[in-house]
C-alpha positions in Angstrom: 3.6 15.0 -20.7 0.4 14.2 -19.1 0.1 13.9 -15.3 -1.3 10.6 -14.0 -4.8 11.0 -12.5 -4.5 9.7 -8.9 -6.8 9.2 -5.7 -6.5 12.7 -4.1 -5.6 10.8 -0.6 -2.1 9.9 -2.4 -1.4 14.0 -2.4 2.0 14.9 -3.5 4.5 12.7 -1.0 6.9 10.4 -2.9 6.2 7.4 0.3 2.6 8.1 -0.1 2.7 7.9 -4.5 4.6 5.1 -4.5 2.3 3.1 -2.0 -0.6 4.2 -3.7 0.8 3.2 -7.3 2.2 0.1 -6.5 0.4 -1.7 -3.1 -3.0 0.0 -2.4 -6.2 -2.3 -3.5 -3.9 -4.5 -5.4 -4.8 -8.4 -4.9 -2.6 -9.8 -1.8 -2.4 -13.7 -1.4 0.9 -14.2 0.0 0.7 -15.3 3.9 3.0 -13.3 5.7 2.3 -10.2 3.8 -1.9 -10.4 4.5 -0.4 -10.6 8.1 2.0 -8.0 7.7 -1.1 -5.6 6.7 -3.1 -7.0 9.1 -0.7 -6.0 12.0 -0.1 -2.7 10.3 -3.5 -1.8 9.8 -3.9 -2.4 13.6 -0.9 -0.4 14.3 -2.5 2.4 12.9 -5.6 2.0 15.0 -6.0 6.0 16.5 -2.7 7.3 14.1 -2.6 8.1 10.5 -1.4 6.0 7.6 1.8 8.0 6.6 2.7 7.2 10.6 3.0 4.0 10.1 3.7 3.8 6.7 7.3 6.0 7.1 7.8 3.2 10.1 7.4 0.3 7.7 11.0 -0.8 7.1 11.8 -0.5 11.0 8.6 -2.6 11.6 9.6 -5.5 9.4 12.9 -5.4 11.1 11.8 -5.3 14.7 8.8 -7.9 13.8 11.0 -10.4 12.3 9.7 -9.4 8.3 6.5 -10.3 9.8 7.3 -13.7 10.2 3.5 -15.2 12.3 5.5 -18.2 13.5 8.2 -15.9 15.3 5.7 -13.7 16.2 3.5 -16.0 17.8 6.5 -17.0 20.1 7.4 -13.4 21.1 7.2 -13.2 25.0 7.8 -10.2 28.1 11.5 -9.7 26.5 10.5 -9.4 23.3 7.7 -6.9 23.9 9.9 -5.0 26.3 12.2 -4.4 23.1 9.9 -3.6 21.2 8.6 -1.0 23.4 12.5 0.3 23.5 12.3 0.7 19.9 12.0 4.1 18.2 11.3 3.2 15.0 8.5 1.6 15.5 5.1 2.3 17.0 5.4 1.8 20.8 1.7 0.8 22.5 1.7 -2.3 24.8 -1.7 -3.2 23.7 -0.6 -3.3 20.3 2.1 -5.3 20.6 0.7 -7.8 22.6 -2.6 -8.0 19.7 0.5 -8.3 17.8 1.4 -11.7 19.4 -1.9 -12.7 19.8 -2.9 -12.0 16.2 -0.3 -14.1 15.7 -1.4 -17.2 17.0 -4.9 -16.8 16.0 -3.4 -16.3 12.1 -2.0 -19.4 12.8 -4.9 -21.3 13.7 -6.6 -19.7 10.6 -4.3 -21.6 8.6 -4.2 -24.8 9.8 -7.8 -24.7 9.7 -8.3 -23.6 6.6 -4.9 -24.4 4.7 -3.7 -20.9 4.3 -5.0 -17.1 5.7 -5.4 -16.1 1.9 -8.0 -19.1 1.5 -9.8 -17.8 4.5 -10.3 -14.0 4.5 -10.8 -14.2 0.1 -13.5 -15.9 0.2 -15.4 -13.5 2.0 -15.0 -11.9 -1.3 -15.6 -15.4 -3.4 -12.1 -15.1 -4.0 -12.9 -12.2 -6.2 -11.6 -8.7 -5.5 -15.2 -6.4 -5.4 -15.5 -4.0 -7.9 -16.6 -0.8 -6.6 -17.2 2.1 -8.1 -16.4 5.1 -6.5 -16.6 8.7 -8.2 -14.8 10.7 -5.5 -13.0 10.0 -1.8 -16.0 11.0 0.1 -17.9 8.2 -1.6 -15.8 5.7 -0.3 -17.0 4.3 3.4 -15.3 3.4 6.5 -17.0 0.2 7.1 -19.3 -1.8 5.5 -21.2 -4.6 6.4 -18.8 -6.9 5.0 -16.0 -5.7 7.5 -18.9 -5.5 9.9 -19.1 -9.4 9.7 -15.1 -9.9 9.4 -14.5 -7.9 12.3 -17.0 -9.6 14.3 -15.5 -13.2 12.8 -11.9 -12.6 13.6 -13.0 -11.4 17.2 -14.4 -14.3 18.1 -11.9 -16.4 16.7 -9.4 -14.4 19.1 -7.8 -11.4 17.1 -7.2 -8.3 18.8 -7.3 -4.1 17.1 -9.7 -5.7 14.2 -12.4 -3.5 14.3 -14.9 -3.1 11.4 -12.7 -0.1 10.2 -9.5 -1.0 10.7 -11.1 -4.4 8.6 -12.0 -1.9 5.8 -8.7 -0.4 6.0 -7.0 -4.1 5.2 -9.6 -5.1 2.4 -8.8 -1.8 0.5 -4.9 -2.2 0.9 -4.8 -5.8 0.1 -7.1 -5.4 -2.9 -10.3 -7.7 -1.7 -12.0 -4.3 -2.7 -11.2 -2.0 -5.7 -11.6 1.4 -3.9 -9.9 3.6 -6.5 -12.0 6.3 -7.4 -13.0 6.0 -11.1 -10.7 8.7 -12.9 -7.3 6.8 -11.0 -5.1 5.9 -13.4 -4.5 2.8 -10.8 -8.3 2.1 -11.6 -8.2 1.7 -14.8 -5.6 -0.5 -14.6 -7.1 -3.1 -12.4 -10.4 -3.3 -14.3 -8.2 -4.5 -17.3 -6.1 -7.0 -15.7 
């Protein structure tokens, strides 16, 4: 039997395969799951991906499956139970970017019809090809999530720096960041 070539980040953790395999730089374009990763990816700010990532289920669960309109209306109570919550990660200034995230995802959408409209066509609705022979060719930021970072901020989002930016445009597939030899790779170049 021959062993599928993966990206060496995925190592040998069932949690971490199965992301990798089935999520990671695949094309996203369902609302509340581009704001799921959005929140996640900010959860993460400081941590490690398999952190959050072994907290997922007890995230959708405390964040109502990462419902923006309930989120949006969370207040004190709410965040205090959250904070109580041991599943989940517990940072005040999280949660509360949480909220506020929230409401400016909202905004996003009534402006511009839906959140997937908006942050895909930074990538002309197009996921970007790259190219990447090994994990230490792939970047942190670019200037792409330079100017998304910078976008969202001003429009009132909170924990969206440039790289936690990158971090969401690799996971919800706006960039192909699979190095070459993945097996995942190959895959999305022929769908």
């Amino acid at each position: 039997m021959c062993e599928k070539i993966r990206c060496a980040w995925a190592g040998d953790l069932p949690i971490y395969i199965d992301y990798h395999d089935n999520e990671w730089g695949r094309p996203v374009h369902d609302d509340n799951k581009l704001f799921e990763m959005l929140i996640l990816e900010g959860m993460q700010a400081g941590l490690s991906w398999i952190t959050v990532l072994k907290k997922r289920e007890a995230f959708r669960k405390a964040f109502d499956g990462f419902d923006p309109d309930k989120v949006a209306r969370y207040g004190e109570a709410k965040i205090q139970e959250l904070l109580a919550n041991e599943g989940i990660i517990r940072n005040r200034l999280k949660m509360n970017a949480a909220v506020t995230n929230a409401k400016a995802f909202l905004e996003v959408q009534k402006k511009h019809g839906s959140f997937d409209n908006f942050i895909w066509a930074y990538v002309e609705h197009t996921p970007i090809e790259n190219r990447r022979e090994k994990m230490a060719d792939i970047p942190a930021t670019t200037p792409l999530s330079d100017q998304i970072s910078k976008d969202l901020k001003k429009m009132g989002f909170k924990f969206v720096g440039s790289t936690v930016i990158y971090a969401f445009m690799q996971a919800t597939g706006m960039v192909n960041d699979h190095v070459r030899d993945c097996f995942v790779y190959q895959a999305m170049k022929k769908a």
